[in-house]
Jmol script that loads the backbone (N, CA, C; Angstrom):
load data "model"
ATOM      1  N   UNK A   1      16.332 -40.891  83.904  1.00  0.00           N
ATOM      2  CA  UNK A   1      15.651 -41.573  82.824  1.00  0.00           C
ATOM      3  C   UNK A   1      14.618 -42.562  83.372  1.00  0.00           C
ATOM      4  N   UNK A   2      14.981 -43.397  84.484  1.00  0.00           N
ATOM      5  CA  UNK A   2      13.944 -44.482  85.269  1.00  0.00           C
ATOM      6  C   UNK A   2      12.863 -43.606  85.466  1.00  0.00           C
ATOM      7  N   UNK A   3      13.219 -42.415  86.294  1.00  0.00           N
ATOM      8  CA  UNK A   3      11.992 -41.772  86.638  1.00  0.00           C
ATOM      9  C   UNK A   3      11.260 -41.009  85.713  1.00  0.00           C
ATOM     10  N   UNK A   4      11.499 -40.575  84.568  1.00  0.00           N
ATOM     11  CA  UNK A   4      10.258 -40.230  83.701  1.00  0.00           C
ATOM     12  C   UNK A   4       9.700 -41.821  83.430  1.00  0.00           C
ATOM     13  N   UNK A   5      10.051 -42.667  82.753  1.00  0.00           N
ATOM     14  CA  UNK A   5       9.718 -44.103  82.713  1.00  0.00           C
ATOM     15  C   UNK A   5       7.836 -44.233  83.582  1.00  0.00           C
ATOM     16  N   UNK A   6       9.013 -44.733  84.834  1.00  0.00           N
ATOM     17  CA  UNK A   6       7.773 -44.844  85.964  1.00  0.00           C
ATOM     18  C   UNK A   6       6.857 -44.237  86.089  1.00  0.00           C
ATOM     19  N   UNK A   7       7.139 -42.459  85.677  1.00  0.00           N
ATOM     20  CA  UNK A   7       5.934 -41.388  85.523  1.00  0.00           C
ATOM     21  C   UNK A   7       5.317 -42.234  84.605  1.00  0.00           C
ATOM     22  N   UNK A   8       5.752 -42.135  83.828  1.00  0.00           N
ATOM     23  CA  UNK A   8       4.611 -42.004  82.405  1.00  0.00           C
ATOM     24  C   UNK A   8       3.653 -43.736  82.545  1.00  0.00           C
ATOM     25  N   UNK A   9       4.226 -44.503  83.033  1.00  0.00           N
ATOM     26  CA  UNK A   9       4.260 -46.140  83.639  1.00  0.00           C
ATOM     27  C   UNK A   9       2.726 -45.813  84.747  1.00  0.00           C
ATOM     28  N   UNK A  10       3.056 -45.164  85.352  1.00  0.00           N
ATOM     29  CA  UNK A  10       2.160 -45.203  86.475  1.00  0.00           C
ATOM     30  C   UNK A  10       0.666 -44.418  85.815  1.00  0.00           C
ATOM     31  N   UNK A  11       1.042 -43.283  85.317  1.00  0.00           N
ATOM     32  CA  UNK A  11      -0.058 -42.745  84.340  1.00  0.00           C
ATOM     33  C   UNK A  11      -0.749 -43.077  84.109  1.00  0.00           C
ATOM     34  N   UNK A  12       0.173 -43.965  82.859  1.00  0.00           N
ATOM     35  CA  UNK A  12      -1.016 -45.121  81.992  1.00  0.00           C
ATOM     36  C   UNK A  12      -1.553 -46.027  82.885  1.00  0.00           C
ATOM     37  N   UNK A  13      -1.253 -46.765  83.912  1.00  0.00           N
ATOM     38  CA  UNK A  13      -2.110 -47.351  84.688  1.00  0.00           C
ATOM     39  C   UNK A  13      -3.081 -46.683  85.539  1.00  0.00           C
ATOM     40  N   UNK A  14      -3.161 -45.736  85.950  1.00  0.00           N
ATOM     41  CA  UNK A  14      -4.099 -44.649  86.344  1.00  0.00           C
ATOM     42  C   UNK A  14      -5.070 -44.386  85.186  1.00  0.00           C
ATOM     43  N   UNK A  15      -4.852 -44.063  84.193  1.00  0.00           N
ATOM     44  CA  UNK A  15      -5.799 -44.163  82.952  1.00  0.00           C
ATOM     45  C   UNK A  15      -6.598 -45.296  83.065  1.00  0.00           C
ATOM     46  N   UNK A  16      -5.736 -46.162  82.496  1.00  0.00           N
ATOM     47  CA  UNK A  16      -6.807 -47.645  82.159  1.00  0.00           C
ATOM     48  C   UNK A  16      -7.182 -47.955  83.422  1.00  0.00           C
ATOM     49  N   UNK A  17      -6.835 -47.650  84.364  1.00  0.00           N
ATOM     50  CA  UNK A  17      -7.243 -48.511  85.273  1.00  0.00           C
ATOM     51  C   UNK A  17      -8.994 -47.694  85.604  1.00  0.00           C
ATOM     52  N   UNK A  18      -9.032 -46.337  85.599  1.00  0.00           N
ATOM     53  CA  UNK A  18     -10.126 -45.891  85.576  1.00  0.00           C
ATOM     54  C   UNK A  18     -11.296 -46.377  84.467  1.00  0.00           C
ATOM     55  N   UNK A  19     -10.527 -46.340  83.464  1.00  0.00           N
ATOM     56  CA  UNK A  19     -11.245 -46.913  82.717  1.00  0.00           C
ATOM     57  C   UNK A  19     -12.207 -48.411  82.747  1.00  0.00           C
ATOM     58  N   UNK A  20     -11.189 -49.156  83.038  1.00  0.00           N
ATOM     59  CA  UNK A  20     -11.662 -50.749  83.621  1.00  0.00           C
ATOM     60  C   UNK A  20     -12.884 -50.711  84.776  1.00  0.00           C
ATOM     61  N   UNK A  21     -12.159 -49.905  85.785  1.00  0.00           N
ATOM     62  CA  UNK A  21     -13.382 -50.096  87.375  1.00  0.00           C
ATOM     63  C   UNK A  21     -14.185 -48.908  86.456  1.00  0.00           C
ATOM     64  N   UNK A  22     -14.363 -48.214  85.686  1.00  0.00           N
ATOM     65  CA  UNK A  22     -16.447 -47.681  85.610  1.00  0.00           C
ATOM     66  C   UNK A  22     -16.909 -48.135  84.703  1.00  0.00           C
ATOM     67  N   UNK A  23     -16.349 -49.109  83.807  1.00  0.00           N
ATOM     68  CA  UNK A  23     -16.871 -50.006  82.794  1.00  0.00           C
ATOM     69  C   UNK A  23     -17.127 -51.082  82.785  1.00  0.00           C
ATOM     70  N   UNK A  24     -15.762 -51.432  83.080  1.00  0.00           N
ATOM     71  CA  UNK A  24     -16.210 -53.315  82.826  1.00  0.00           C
ATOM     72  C   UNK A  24     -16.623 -53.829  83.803  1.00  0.00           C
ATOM     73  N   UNK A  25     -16.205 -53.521  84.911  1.00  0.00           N
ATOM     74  CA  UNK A  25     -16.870 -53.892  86.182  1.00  0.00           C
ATOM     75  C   UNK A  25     -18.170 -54.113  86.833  1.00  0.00           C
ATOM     76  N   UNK A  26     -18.749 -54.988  86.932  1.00  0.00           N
ATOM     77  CA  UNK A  26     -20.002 -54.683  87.557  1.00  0.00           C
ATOM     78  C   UNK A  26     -20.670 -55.428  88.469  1.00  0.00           C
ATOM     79  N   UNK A  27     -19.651 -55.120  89.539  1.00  0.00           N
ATOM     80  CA  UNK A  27     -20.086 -55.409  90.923  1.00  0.00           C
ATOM     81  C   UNK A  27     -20.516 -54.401  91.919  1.00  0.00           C
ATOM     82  N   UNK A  28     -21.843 -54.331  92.171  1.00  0.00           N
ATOM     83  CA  UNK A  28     -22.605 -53.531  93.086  1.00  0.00           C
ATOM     84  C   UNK A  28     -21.879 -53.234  94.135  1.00  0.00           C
ATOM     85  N   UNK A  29     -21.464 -53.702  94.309  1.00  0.00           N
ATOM     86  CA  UNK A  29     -20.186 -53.144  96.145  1.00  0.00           C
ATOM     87  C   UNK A  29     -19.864 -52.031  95.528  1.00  0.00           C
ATOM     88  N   UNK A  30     -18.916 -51.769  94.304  1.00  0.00           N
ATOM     89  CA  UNK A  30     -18.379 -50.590  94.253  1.00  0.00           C
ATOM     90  C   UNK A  30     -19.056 -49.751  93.919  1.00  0.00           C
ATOM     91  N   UNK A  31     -18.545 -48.137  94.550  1.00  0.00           N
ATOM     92  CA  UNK A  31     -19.764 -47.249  94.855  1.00  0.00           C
ATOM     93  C   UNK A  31     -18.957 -46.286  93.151  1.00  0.00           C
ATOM     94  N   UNK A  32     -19.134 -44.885  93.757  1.00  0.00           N
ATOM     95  CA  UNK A  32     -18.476 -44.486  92.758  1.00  0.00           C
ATOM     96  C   UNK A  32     -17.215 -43.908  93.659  1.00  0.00           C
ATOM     97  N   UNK A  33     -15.544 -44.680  92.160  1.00  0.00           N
ATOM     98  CA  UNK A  33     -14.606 -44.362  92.524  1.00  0.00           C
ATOM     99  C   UNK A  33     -14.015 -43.695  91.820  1.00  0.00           C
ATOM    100  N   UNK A  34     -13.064 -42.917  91.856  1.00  0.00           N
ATOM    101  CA  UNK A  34     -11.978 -42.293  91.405  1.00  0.00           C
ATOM    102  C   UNK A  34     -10.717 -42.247  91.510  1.00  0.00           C
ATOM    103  N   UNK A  35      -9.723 -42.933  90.595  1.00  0.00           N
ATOM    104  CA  UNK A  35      -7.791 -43.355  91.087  1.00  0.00           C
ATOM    105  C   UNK A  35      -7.462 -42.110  90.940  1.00  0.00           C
ATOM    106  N   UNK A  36      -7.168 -41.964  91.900  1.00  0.00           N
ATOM    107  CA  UNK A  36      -6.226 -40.833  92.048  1.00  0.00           C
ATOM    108  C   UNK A  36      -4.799 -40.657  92.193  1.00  0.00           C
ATOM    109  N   UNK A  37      -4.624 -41.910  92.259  1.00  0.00           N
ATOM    110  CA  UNK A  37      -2.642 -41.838  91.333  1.00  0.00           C
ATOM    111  C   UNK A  37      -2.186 -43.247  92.212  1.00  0.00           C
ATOM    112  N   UNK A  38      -1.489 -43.649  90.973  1.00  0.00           N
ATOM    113  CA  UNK A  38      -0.371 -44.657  91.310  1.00  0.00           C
ATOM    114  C   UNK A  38       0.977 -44.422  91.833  1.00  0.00           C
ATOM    115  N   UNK A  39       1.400 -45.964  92.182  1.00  0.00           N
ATOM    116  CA  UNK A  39       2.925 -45.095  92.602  1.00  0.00           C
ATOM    117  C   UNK A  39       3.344 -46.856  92.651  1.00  0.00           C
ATOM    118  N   UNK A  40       4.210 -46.734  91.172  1.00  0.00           N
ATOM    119  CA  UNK A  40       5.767 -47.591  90.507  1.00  0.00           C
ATOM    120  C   UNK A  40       6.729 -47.685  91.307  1.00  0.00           C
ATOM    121  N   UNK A  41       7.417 -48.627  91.822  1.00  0.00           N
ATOM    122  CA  UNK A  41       8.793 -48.457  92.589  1.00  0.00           C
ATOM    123  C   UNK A  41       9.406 -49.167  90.522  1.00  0.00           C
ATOM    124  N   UNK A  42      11.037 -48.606  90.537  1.00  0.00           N
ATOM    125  CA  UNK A  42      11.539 -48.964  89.739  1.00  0.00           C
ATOM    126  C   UNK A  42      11.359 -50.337  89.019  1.00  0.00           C
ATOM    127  N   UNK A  43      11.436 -51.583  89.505  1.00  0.00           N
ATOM    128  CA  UNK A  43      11.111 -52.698  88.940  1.00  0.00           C
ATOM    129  C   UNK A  43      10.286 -53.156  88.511  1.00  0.00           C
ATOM    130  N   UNK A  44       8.855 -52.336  88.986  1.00  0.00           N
ATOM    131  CA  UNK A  44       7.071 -52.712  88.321  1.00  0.00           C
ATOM    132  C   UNK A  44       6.504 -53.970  88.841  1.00  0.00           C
ATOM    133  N   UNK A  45       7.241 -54.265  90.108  1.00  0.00           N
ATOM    134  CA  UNK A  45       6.536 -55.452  90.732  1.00  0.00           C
ATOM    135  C   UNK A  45       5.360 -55.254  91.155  1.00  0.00           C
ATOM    136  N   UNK A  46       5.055 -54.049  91.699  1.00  0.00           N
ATOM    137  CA  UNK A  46       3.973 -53.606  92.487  1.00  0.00           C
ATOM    138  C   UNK A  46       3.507 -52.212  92.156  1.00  0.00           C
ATOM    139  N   UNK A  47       2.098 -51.736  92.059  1.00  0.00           N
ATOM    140  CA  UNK A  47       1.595 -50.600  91.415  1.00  0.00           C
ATOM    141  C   UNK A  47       0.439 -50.699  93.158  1.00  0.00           C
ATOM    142  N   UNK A  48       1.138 -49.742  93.776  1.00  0.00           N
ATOM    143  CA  UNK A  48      -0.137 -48.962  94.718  1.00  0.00           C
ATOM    144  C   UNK A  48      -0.978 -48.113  94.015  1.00  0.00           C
ATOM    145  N   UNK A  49      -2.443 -48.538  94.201  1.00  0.00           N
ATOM    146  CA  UNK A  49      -3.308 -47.625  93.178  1.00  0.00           C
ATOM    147  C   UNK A  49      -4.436 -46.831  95.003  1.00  0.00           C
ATOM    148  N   UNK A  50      -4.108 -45.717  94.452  1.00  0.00           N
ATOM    149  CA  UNK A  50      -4.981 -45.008  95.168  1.00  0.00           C
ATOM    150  C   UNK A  50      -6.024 -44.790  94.899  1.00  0.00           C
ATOM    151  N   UNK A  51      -6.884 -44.421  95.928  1.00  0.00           N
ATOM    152  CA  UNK A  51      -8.705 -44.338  95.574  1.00  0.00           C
ATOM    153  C   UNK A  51      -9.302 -43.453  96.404  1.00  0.00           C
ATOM    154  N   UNK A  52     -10.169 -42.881  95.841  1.00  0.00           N
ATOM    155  CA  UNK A  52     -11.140 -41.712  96.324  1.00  0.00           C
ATOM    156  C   UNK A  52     -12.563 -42.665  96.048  1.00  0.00           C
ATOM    157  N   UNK A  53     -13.308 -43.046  97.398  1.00  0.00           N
ATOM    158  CA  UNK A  53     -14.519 -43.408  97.399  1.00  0.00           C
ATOM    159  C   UNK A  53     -15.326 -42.409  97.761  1.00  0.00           C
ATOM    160  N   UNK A  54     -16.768 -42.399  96.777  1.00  0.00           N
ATOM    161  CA  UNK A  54     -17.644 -41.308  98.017  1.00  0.00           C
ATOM    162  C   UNK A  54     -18.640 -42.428  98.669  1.00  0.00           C
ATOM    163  N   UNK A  55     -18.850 -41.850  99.711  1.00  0.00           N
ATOM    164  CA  UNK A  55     -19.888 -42.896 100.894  1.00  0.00           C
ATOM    165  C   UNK A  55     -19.195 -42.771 102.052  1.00  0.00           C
ATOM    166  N   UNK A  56     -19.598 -42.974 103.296  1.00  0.00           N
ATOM    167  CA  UNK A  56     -19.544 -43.963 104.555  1.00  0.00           C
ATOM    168  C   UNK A  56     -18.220 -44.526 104.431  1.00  0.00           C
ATOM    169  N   UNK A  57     -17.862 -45.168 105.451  1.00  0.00           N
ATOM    170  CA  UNK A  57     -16.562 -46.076 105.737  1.00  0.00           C
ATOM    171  C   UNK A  57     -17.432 -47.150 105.501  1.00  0.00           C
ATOM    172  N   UNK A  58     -18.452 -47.684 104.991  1.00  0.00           N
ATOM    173  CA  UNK A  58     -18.868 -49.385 105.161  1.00  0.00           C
ATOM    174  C   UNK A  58     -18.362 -48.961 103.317  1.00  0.00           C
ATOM    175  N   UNK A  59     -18.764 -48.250 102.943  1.00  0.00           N
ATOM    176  CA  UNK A  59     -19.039 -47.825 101.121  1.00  0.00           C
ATOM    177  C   UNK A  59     -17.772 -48.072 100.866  1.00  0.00           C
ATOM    178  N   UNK A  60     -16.709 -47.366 101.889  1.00  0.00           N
ATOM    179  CA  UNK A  60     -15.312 -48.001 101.451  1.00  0.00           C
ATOM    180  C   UNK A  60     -14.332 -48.983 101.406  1.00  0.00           C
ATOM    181  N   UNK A  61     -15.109 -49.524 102.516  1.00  0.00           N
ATOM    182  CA  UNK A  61     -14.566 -51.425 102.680  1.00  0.00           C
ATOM    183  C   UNK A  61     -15.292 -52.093 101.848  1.00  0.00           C
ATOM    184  N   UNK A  62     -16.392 -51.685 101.372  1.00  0.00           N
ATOM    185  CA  UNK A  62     -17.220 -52.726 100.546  1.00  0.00           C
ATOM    186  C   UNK A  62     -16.090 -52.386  99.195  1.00  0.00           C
ATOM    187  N   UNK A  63     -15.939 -51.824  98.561  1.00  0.00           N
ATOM    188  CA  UNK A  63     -15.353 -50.942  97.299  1.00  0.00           C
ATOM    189  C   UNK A  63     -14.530 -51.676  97.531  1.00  0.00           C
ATOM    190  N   UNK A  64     -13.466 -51.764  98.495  1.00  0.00           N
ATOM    191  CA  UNK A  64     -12.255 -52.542  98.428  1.00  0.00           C
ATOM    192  C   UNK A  64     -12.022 -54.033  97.973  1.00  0.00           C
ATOM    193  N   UNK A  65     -13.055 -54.251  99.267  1.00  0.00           N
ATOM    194  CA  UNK A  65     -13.567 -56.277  98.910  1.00  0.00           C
ATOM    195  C   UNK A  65     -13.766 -56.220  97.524  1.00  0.00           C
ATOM    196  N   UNK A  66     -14.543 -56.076  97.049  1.00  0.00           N
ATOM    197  CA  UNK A  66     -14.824 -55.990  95.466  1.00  0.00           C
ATOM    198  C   UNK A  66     -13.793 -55.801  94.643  1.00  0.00           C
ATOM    199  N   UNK A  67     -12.808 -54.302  95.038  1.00  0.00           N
ATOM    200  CA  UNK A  67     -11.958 -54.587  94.038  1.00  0.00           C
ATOM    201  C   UNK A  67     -10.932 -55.728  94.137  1.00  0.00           C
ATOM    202  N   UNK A  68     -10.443 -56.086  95.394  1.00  0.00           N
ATOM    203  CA  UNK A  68      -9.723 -57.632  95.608  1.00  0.00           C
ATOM    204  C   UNK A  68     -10.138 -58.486  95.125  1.00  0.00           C
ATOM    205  N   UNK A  69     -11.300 -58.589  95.402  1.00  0.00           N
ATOM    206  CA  UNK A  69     -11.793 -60.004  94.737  1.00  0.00           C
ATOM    207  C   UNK A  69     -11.739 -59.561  92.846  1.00  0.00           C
ATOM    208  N   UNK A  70     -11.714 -58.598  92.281  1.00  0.00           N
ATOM    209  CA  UNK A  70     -11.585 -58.318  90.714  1.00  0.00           C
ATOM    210  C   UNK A  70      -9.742 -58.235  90.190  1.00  0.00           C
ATOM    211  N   UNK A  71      -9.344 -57.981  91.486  1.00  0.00           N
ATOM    212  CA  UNK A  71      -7.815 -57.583  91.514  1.00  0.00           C
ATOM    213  C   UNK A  71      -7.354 -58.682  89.810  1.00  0.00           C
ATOM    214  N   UNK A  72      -7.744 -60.183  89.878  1.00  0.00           N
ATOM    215  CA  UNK A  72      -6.651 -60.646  88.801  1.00  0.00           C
ATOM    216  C   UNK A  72      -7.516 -60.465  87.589  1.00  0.00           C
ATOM    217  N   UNK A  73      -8.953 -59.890  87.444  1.00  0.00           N
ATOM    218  CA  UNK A  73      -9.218 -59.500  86.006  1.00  0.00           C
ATOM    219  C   UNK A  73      -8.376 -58.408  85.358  1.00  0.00           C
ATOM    220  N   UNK A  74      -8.362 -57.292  86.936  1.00  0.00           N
ATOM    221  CA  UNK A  74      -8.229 -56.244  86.517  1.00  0.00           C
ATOM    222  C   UNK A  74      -6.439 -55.764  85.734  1.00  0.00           C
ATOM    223  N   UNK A  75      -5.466 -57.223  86.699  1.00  0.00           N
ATOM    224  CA  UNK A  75      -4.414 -57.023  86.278  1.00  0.00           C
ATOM    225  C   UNK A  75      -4.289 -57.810  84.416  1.00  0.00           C
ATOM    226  N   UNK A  76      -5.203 -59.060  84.227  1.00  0.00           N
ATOM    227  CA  UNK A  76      -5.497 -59.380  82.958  1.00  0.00           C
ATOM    228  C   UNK A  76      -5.616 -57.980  81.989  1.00  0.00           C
ATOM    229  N   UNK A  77      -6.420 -57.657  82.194  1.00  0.00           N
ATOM    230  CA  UNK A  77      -7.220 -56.678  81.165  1.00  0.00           C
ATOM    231  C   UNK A  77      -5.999 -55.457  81.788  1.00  0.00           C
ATOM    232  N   UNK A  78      -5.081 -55.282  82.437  1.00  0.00           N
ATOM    233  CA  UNK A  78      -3.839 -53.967  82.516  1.00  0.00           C
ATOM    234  C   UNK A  78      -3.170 -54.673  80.990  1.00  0.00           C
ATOM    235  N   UNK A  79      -2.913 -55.710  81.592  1.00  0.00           N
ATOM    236  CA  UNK A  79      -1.724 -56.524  80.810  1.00  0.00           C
ATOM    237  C   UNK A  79      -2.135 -56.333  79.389  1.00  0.00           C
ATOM    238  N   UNK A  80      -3.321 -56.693  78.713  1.00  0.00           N
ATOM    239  CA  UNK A  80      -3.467 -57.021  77.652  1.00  0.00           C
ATOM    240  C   UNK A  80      -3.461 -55.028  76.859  1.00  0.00           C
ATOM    241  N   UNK A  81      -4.053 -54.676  77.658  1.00  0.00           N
ATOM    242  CA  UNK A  81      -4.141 -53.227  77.208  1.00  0.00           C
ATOM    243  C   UNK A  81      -2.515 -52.712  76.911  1.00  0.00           C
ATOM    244  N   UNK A  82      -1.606 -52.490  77.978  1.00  0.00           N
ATOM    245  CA  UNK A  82      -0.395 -51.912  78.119  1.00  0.00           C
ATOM    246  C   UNK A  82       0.633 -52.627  77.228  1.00  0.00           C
ATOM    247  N   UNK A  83       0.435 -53.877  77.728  1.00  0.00           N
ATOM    248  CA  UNK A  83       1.045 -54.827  77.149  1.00  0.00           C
ATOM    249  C   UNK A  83       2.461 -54.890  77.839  1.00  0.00           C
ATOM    250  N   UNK A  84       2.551 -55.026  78.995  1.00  0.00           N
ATOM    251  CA  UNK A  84       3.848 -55.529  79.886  1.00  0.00           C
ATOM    252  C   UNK A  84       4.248 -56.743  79.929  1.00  0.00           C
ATOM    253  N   UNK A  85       5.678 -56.836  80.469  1.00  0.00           N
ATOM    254  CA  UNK A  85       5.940 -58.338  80.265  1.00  0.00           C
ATOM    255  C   UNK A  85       5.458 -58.973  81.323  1.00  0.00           C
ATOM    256  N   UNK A  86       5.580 -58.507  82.301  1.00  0.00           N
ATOM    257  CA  UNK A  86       5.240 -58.953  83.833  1.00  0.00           C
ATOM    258  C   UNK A  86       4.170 -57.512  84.135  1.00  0.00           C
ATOM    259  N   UNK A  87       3.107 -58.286  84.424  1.00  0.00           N
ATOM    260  CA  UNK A  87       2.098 -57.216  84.964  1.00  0.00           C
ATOM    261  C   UNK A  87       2.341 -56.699  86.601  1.00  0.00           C
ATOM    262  N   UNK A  88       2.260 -55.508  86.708  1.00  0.00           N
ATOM    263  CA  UNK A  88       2.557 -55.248  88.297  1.00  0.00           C
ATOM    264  C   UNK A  88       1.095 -55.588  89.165  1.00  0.00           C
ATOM    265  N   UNK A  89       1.987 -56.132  90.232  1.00  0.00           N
ATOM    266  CA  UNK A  89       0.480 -56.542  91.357  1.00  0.00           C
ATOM    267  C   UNK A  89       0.042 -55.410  91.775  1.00  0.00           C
ATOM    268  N   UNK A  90      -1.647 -55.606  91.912  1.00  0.00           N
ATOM    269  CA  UNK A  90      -2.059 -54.347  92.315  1.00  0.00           C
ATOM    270  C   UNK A  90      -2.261 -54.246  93.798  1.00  0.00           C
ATOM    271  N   UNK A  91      -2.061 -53.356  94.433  1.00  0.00           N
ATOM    272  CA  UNK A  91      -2.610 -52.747  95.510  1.00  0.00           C
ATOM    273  C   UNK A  91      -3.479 -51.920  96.075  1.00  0.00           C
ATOM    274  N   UNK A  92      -4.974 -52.250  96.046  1.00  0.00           N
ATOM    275  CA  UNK A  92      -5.192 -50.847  96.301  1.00  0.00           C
ATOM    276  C   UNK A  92      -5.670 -50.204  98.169  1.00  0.00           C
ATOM    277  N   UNK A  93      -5.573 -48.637  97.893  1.00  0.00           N
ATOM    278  CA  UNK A  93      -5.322 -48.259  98.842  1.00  0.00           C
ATOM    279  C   UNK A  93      -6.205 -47.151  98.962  1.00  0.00           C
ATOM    280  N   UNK A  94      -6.978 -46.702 100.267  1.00  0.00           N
ATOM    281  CA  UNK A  94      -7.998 -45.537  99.767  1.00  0.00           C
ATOM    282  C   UNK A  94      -7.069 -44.094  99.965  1.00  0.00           C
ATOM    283  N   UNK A  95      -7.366 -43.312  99.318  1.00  0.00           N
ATOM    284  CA  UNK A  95      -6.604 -42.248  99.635  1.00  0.00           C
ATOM    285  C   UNK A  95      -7.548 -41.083 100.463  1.00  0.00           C
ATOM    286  N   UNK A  96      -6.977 -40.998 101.223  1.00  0.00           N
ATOM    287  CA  UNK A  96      -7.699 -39.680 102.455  1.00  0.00           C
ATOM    288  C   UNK A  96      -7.201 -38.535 102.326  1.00  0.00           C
ATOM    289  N   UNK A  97      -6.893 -38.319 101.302  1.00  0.00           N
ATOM    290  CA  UNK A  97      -5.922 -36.886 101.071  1.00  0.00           C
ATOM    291  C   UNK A  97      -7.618 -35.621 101.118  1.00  0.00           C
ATOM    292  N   UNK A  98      -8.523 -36.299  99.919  1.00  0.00           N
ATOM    293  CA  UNK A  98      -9.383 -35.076  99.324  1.00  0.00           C
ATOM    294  C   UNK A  98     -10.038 -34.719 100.508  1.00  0.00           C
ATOM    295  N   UNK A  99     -10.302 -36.138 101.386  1.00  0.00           N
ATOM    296  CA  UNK A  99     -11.432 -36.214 103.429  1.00  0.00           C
ATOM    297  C   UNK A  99     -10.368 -34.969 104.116  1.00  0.00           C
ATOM    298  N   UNK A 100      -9.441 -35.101 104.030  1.00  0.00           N
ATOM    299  CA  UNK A 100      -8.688 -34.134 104.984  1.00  0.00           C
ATOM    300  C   UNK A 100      -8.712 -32.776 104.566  1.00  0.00           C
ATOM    301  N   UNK A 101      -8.188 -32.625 103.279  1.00  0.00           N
ATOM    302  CA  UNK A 101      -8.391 -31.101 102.354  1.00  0.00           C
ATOM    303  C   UNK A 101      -9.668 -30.690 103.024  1.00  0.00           C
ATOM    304  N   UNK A 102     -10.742 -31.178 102.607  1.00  0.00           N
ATOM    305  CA  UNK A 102     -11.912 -30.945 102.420  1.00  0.00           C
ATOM    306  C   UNK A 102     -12.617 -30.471 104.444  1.00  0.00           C
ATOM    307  N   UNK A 103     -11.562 -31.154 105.020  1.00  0.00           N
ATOM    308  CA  UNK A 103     -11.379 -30.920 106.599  1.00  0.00           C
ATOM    309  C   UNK A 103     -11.070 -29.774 107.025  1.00  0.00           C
ATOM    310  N   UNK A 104      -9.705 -29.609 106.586  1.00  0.00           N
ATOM    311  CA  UNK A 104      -9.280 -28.468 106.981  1.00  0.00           C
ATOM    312  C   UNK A 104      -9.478 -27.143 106.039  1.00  0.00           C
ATOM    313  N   UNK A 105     -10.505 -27.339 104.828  1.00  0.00           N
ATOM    314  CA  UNK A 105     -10.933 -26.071 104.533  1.00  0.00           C
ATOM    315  C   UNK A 105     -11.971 -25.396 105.240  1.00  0.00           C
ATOM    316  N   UNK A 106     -12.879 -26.530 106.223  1.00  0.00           N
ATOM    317  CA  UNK A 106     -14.121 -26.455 106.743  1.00  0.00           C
ATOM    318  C   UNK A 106     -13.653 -25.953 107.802  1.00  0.00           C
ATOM    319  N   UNK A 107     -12.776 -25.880 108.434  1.00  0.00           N
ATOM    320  CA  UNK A 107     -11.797 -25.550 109.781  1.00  0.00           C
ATOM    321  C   UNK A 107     -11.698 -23.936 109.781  1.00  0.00           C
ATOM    322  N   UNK A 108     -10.941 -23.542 108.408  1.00  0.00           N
ATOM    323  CA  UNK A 108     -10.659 -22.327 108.205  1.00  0.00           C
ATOM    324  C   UNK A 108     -11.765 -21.617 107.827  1.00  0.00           C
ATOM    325  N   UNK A 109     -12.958 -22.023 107.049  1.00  0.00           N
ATOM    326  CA  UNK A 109     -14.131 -21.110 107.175  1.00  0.00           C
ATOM    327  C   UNK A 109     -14.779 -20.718 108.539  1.00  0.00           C
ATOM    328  N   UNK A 110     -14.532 -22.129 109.573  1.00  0.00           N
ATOM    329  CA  UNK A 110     -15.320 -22.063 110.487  1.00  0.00           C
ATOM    330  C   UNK A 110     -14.150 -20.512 111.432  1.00  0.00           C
ATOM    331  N   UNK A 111     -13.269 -20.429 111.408  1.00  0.00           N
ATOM    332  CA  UNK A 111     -12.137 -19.770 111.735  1.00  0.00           C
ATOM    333  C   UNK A 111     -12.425 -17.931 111.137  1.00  0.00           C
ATOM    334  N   UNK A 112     -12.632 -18.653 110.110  1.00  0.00           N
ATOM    335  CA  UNK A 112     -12.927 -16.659 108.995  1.00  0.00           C
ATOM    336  C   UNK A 112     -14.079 -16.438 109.908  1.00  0.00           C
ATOM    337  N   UNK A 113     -15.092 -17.265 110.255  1.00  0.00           N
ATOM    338  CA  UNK A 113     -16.785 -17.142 110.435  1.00  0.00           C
ATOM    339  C   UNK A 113     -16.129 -16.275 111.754  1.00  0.00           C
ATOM    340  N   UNK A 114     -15.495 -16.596 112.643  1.00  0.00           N
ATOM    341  CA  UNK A 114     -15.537 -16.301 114.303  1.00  0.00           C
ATOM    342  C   UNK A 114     -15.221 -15.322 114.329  1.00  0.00           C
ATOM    343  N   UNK A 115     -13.760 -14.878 113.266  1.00  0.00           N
ATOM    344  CA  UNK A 115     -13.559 -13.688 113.785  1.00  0.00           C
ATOM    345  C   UNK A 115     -13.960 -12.178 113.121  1.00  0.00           C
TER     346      UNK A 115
END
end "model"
wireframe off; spacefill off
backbone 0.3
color backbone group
């Protein structure tokens, strides 16, 4: 039962939270991002929010600074939307999942190409 909870918990913060960073936001550091999933431990103290930046590694430290420094609007405007009792702290984190996919598909073409 916790764990559908947290699913559906983490979701909705993946939603709004996209919503918040391409709208309300508007600090030039951030490039264009995309959350690509949260992750709830049972108690909701803490929400790791993952991120897909496109750019450079400077595009992605800049993105970050920015969102830290927005981190307590952004948990304001969670709170007021969701409406939790205790808002979870955010974390965010870039995710390198799509850089690697996107690696090792280039690997295996280069692989089909040779032989």
């Amino acid at each position: 039962m916790a764990k559908v909870r947290t699913g559906r918990v983490s979701e909705q913060i993946k939603k709004e939270l996209s919503v918040l960073i391409q709208r309300e936001l508007k600090d030039p550091r951030i490039g264009f991002v995309t959350v690509t999933g949260v992750e709830v431990p049972n108690d909701f103290a803490q929400a790791k929010v993952y991120l897909s930046v496109l750019g450079d590694e400077e595009q992605k430290k800049n993105t970050l600074i920015a969102l830290d420094k927005a981190n307590g609007f952004l948990r304001s405007e969670l709170g007021k939307r969701i409406r939790f009792r205790h808002t979870p702290e955010l974390i965010f984190k870039i995710d390198e999942s799509i850089a690697y996919g996107s690696h090792i598909e280039k690997l295996l073409s280069e692989i089909d190409k040779n032989q």
